[in-house]
MINU-567995 format. One record per residue (C-alpha): residue number from 1; x, y, z. Coordinates in steps of 0.25 Angstrom, whole numbers, m for minus. Example, Ala and Ser with C-alpha at 12.3 -4.5 7.8 and 13.67 -1.06 7.14 Angstrom:
// MINU-567995
    i      x      y      z
    1     49    m18     31
    2     55     m4     29
// end
This chain:
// MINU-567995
    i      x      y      z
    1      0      0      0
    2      5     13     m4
    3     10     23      7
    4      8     13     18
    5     20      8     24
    6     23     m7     27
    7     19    m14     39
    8     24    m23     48
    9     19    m36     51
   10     14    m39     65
   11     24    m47     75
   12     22    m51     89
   13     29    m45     99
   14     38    m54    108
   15     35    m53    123
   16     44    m47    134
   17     58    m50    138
   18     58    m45    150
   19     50    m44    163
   20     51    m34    174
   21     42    m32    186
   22     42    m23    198
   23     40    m23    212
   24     39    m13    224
   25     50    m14    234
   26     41     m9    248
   27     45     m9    262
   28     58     m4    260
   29     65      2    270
   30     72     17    271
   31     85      8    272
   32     81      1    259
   33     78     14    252
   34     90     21    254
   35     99      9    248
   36     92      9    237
   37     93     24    233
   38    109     22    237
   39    111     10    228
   40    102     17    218
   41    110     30    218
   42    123     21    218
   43    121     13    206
   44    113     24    200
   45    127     34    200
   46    133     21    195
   47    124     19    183
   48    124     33    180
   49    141     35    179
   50    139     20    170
   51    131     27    160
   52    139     38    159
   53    151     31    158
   54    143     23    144
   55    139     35    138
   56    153     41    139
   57    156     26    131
   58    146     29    122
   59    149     20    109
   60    164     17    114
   61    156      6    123
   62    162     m6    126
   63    162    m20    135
   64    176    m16    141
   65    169      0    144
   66    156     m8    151
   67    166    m18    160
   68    172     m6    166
   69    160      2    167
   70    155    m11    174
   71    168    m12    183
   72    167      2    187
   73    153      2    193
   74    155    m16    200
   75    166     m7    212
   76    155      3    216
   77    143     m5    214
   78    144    m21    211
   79    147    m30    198
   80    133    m32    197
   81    129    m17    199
   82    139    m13    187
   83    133    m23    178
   84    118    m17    180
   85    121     m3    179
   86    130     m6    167
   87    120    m14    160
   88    108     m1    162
   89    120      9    157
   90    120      0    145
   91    105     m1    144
   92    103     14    146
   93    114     19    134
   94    106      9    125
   95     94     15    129
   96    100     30    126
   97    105     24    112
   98     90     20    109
   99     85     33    113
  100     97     39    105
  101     93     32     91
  102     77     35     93
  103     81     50     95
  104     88     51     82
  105     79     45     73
  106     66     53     79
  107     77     66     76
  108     77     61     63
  109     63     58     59
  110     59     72     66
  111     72     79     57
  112     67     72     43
  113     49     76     46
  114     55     91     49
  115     64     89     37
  116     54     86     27
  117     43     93     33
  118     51    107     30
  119     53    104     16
  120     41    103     14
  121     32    117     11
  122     25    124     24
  123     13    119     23
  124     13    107     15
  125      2     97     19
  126      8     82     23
  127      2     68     20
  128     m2     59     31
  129     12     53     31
  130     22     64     26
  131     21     77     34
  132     20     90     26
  133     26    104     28
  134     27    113     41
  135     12    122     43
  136     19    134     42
  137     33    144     41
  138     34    143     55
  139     36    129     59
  140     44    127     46
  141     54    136     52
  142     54    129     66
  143     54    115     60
  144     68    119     53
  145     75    123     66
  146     68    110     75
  147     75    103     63
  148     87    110     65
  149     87    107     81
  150     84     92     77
  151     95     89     67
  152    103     94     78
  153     99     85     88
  154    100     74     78
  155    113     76     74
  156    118     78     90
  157    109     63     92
  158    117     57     80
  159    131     62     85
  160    128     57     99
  161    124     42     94
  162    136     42     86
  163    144     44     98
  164    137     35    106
  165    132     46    116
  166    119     45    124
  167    112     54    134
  168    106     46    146
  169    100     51    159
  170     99     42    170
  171     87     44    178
  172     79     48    165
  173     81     61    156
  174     64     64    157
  175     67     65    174
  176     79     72    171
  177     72     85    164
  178     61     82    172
  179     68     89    183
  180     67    103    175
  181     50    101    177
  182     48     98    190
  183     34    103    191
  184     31     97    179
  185     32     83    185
  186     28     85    198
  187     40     84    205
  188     51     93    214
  189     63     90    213
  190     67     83    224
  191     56     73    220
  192     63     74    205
  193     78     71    212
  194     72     59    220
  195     67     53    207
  196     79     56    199
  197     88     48    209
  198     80     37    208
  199     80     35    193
  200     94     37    193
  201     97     25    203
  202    101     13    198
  203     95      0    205
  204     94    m12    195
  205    101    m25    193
  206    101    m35    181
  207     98    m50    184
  208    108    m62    182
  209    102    m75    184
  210    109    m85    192
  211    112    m76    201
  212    102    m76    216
  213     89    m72    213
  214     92    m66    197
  215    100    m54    203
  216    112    m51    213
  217    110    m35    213
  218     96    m33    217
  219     90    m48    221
  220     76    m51    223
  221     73    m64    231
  222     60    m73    228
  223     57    m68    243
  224     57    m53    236
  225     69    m49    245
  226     77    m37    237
  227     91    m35    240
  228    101    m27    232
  229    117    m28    231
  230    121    m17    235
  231    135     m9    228
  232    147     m8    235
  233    147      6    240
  234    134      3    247
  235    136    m11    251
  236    137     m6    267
  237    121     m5    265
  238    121    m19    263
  239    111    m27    273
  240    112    m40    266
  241    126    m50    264
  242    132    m46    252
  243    130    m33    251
  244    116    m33    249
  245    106    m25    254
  246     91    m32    256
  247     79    m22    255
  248     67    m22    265
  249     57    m28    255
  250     52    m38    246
  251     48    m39    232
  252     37    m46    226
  253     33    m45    211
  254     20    m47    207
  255     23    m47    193
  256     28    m58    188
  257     32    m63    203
  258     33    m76    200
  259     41    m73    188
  260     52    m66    196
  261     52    m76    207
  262     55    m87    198
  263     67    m80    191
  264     74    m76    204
  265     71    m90    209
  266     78    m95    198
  267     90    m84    200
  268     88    m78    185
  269     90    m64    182
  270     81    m53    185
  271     84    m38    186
  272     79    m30    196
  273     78    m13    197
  274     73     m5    209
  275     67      9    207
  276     63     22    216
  277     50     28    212
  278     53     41    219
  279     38     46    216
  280     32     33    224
  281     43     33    235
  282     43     18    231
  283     53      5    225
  284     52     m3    215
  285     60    m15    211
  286     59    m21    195
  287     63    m34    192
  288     65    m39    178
  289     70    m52    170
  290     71    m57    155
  291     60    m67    150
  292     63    m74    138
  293     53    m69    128
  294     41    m77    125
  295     39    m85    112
  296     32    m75    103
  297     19    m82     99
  298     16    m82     82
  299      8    m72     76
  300     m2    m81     71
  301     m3    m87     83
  302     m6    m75     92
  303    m17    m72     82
  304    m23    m86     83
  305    m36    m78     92
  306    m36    m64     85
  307    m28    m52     92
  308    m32    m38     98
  309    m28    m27     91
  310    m23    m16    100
  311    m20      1     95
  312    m13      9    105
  313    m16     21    107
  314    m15     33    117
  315    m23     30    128
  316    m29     16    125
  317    m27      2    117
  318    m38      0    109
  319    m41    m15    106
  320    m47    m25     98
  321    m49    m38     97
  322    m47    m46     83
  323    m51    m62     77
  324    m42    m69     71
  325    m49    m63     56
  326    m45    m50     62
  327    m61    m44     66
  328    m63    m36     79
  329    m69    m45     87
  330    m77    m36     98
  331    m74    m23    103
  332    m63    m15    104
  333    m57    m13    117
  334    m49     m2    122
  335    m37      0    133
  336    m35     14    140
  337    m23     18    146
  338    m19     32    150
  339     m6     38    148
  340     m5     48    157
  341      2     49    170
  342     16     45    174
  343     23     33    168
  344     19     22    177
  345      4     26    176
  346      5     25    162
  347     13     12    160
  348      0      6    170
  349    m10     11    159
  350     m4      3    148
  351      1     m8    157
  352    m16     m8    162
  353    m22     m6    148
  354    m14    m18    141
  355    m18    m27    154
  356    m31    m25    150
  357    m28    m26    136
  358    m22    m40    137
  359    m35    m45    146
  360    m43    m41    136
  361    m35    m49    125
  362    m36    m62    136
  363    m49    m61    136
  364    m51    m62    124
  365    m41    m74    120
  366    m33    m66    110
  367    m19    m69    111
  368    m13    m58    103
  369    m13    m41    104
  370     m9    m32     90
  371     m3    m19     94
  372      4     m9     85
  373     20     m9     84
  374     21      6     87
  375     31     15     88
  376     30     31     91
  377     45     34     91
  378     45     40     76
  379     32     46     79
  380     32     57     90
  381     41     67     84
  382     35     80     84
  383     40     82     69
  384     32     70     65
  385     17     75     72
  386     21     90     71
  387     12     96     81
  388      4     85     84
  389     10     85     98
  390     m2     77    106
  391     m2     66     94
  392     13     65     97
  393     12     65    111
  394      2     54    110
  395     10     45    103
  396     21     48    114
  397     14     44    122
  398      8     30    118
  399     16     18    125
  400     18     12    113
  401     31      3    116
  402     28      2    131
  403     15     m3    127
  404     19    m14    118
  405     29    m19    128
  406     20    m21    140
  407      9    m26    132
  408     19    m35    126
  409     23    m39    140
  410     11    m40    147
  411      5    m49    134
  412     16    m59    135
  413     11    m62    151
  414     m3    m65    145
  415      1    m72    132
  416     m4    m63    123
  417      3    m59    110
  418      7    m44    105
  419      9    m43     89
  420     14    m29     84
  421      9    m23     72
  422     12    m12     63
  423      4      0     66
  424      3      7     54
  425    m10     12     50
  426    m18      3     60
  427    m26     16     65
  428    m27     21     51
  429    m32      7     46
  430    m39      2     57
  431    m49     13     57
  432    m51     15     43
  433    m54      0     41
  434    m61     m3     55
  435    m67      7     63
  436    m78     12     56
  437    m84     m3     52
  438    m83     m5     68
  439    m89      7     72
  440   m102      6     76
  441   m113     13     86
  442   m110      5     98
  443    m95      7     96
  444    m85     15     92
  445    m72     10     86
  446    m60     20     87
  447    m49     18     77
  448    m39     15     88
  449    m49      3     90
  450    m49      1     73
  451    m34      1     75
  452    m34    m11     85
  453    m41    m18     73
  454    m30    m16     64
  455    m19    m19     72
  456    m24    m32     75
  457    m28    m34     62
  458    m14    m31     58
  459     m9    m41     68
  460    m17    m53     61
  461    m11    m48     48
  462    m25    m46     42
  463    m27    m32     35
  464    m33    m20     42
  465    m44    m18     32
  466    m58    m24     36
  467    m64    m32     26
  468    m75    m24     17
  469    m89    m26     20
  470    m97    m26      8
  471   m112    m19      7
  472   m122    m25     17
  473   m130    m32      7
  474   m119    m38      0
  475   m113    m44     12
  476   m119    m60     12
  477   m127    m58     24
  478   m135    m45     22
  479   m126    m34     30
  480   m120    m47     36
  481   m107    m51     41
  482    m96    m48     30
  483    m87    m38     38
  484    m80    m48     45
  485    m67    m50     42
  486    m62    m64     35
  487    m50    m73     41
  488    m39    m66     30
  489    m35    m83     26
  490    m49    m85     22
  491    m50    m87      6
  492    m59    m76     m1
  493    m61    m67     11
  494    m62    m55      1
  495    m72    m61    m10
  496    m87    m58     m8
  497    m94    m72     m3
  498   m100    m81    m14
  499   m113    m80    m16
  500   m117    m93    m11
  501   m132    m95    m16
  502   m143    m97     m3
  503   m152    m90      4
  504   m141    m83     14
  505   m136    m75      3
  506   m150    m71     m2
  507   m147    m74    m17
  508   m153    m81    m29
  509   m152    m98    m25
  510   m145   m108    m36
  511   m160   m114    m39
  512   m168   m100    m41
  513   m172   m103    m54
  514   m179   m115    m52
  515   m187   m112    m40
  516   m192   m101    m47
  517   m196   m108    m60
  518   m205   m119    m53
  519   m211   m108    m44
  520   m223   m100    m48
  521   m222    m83    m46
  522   m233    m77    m40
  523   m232    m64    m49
  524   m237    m59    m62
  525   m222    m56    m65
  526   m216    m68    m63
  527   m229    m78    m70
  528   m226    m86    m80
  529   m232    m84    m95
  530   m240    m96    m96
  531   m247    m93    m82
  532   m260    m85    m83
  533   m265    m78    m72
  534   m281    m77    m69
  535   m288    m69    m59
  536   m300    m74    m52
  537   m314    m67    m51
  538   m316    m63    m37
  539   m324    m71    m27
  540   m339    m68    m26
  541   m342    m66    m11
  542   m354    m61     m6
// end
C-alpha cells in the first residue's frame, strides 16, 4: 500500500529474569539506625570517589584500572564491599552512556524538523506526515537561533562521547536542581538535605550462591534475622563475631516468601539493598535474585481461546475480548488508573488496573493479551508537535515501557501470554472499520475501544478490516446474520453464498414448473384457452 510504512509482525514477549521484593524493617532501634546511616554514608563516599575515578577513565577503561580501583576500596571497606560498589559504578556509567546515545539522536531529529521546516515558505501548509512552514516571520526568526543553540549542543554531546566523558550525579540530578525550588516541592531544606543524604548512601550487596544464606554482606536468615558486615573503619560497632552487626528485627516477605526462603535455604545468590524513606521516617529492605526465563509459549498456541486486545491510553486501558475468528465477543471493558500524585502512588494505579485486567482475562479462559509495541522517545520533542505542549505532555506522561514490563511480570505468575504488535494506525484503522458498525443506542463505543479490536486482530494475524455487510435484503436470512466475521482458513469466505433452491432462501423451487402445469388458476388472467367460463343466474328467494 502506497505511503503506509511496513509493519512488523506480532512476537510474544518472554517473561521476567528477575525477581525483586521488599519488605519493612520495623522495630529498629535508635542504635540500629545510627549504624545504618554510618555505614550508608561510609560506603556511599566510597562509591561516589569510585565513580569519579571511572569517569576520569573514561574510554581508556581497562581490567587492570577496575582491579586497582577494587583493591583501593577492600583496605577501607572489605573484599566483598569493593566488589559491589564497583559492579553499581560500572552499571551506572553504562546507564549514562545509554542516556548519552538517546540525547544525541532526539538533537538530531529535532536539528533536521527545524532544518526542513525553514526551507520551506512562511506559511506553507504541511501534510499529515510532513510538516510545513513556520506560521509566520517571527517564529521563523526564532526557530534559526534555537537551531543554532541546538547544533551546538550536538556537536559538545558528539565530542563528549567520542572522549568517553559522561556526566553522572549521584543522588539523582532532578533532586539535585530540586534544591533551587523548595517551595515548589514542599519541602525546607533541612528536610531537602535529609533526603539528599539518604539517596546518596550506598547499602546494597550482590548474592553468591554457595556462600551462607545466598549473601555474606547483608545476610537474611530463613528465621528473618538481618545482620550486616560491617567495613573496617567501623567494625568496633560490631555486636556480632565477625565483625558483624545483628539489627533488632526480622523480615518476612509476603511476596513471593516461600520463593525466597527456599533459595536461602539452599544457599544460592540473592542480593539485597536497604533504603531510607526520609518522607515516611521508615526502612525498607529489597531482596532480589535471577529466574531462568520461562519457556515462551508458540503464538499459535497462545491464541488457541481468542486474545484480548488492550489500547493504552492516558488515564485507562480499554479492552476487548476476541474469538478465535477475531469477532468481539461481548462488551468492552475499561481499566482506569490515575496518573497523578508522586511516583509510588502512580506506580500502584498501573500496578492496580493491570491486577484487574489479568482477573478479568482468567475469568474469562483467554490465555493470551495483545498490547502495542510503543515507544514515545522520537515523539516528544517539541520541534516535532510545535506548540501542541499538553499532547506532548501526554505522551510524556503514559507508562509506556513501565507498563509493559509489569504486565509482562505479573502475567508470567498467572500464566497468561503478552504478544507485542506493531502499533501503527491501530487507532486510525480500528475506528474507521469498527466503531461506527458497534455503536449502538444502548452503547457507546469510543475509538480507543475500536482500537482494542484491531490490536488484537492484528495479533491473530487477521486484517483489521471487517468483512462488508451486504444490503438487508440480499443477505440469505432477511436483515440476517451476515456481519459475522469468517474463520480467515475457510474456502470462499469472500463469495456470496449459492443460492441453494428451498424455501429458507425464499426462491423459485427446481419443480416449479410442473406443479404449476397440473394445477388449476383461479384467475381470468391466468385461465386457460380451452376453458369457458359461465356465470350463474342468481337464486330466486322469496
Amino acid at each position: 500500500m502506497g505511503g503506509l510504512r511496513e509493519l512488523v509482525a506480532p512476537f510474544v514477549v518472554t517473561g521476567p529474569s528477575g525477581v525483586a521484593v521488599r519488605d519493612r524493617l520495623k522495630g529498629l532501634t535508635p542504635e540500629d539506625e545510627e549504624v545504618l546511616r554510618l555505614v550508608g554514608a561510609h560506603l556511599g563516599a566510597l562509591a561516589s570517589r569510585d565513580l569519579k575515578a571511572r569517569c576520569a577513565d573514561g574510554l581508556e577503561h581497562s581490567a587492570e584500572s577496575w582491579a586497582a580501583r577494587k583493591r583501593g576500596l577492600t583496605g577501607v571497606s572489605s573484599s566483598r564491599w569493593a566488589g559491589s560498589i564497583t559492579k553499581a559504578t560500572h552499571d551506572q556509567w553504562a546507564l549514562a552512556r545509554r542516556g548519552q546515545a538517546a540525547h544525541i539522536q532526539g538533537l538530531e531529529a529535532g536539528i533536521r524538523t527545524i532544518a526542513h521546516r525553514l526551507s520551506l515558505p512562511v506559511g506553507q501548509k504541511g501534510t499529515r506526515r510532513v510538516p510545513g512552514g513556520y506560521r509566520s516571520a517571527h517564529e521563523w526568526f526564532h526557530k534559526t537561533r534555537r537551531l543554532r543553540v541546538l547544533e551546538d549542543r550536538l556537536e559538545r554531546a558528539r565530542a563528549d562521547r567520542a572522549a568517553g566523558v559522561v556526566r553522572v550525579v549521584r543522588g539523582g540530578r532532578r533532586l539535585t536542581r530540586t534544591r533551587h525550588h523548595l517551595a515548589d516541592a514542599g519541602l525546607t531544606a533541612a528536610q531537602w538535605r535529609r533526603r539528599w543524604e539518604a539517596e546518596r548512601w550506598f547499602l546494597q550487596a550482590d548474592g553468591e550462591s554457595g556462600k551462607r544464606f545466598g549473601n555474606e554482606t547483608i545476610r537474611i536468615t530463613p528465621e528473618g534475622d538481618v545482620s550486616i558486615k560491617l567495613p573496617a573503619p567501623l567494625a568496633h560497632l560490631a555486636n556480632a563475631a565477625h565483625g558483624r552487626y545483628v539489627l533488632a528485627t526480622k523480615v518476612s516477605f509476603a511476596h513471593r516468601g516461600s520463593e525466597w526462603a527456599d533459595r536461602v535455604a539452599a544457599h544460592r545468590a540473592v542480593a539485597y539493598r536497604i533504603h531510607h524513606d526520609t518522607g515516611r521516617g521508615r526502612w525498607y529492605v529489597t531482596a532480589s535474585w535471577q529466574i531462568p526465563p520461562t519457556p515462551t509459549v508458540p503464538l499459535e498456541a497462545a491464541l488457541a481461546h481468542g486474545v484480548i486486545g488492550v489500547d493504552t491510553n492516558a488515564d485507562h486501558l480499554a479492552a476487548w475480548r476476541l474469538d478465535t475468528h477475531g469477532n468481539p465477543c461481548g462488551d468492552p471493558r475499561r481499566f482506569f488508573y490515575t496518573l497523578t500524585g508522586s511516583a509510588p502512588h502512580r506506580d500502584a494505579q498501573v500496578r492496580h488496573a493491570l491486577t484487574r485486567l489479568l482477573h478479568w482475562a482468567h475469568s474469562c479462559g483467554v490465555k493470551a493479551i495483545a498490547v502495542e509495541d510503543l515507544d514515545f522517545q522520537a515523539e516528544k520533542t517539541r520541534e516535532k508537535h510545535g506548540r501542541r505542549r499538553r499532547f506532548r505532555q501526554l505522551i510524556s506522561g503514559m507508562p509506556t515501557g513501565k507498563l509493559r514490563a509489569r504486565l509482562t511480570s505479573m502475567a508470567d505468575a498467572t500464566g497468561i501470554t503478552i504478544i507485542a504488535v506493531d502499533p501503527a494506525y491501530t487507532s486510525k484503522w480500528g475506528a474507521q472499520h469498527w466503531q461506527k458498525p458497534l455503536t449502538s443506542t444502548t452503547r457507546k463505543i469510543s475509538r480507543h475501544d475500536a482500537a482494542s479490536i484491531a490490536i488484537g486482530r492484528r495479533a491473530q494475524g487477521h486484517p483489521i478490516r471487517r468483512r462488508t455487510t451486504p444490503p438487508p435484503h440480499d443477505q440469505s436470512d432477511r436483515a440476517g446474520h451476515r456481519t459475522v466475521q469468517a474463520d480467515r482458513r475457510s474456502p470462499g469466505r469472500e463469495e456470496p453464498r449459492p443460492r441453494i433452491p428451498g424455501p429458507r432462501t425464499r426462491c423459485v423451487p427446481p419443480d416449479a414448473e410442473r406443479k404449476r402445469a397440473t394445477r388449476t388458476p383461479t384467475t381470468a388472467r391466468g385461465a386457460r384457452s380451452n376453458q369457458e367460463w359461465v356465470q350463474d343466474s342468481l337464486l330466486l328467494t322469496e
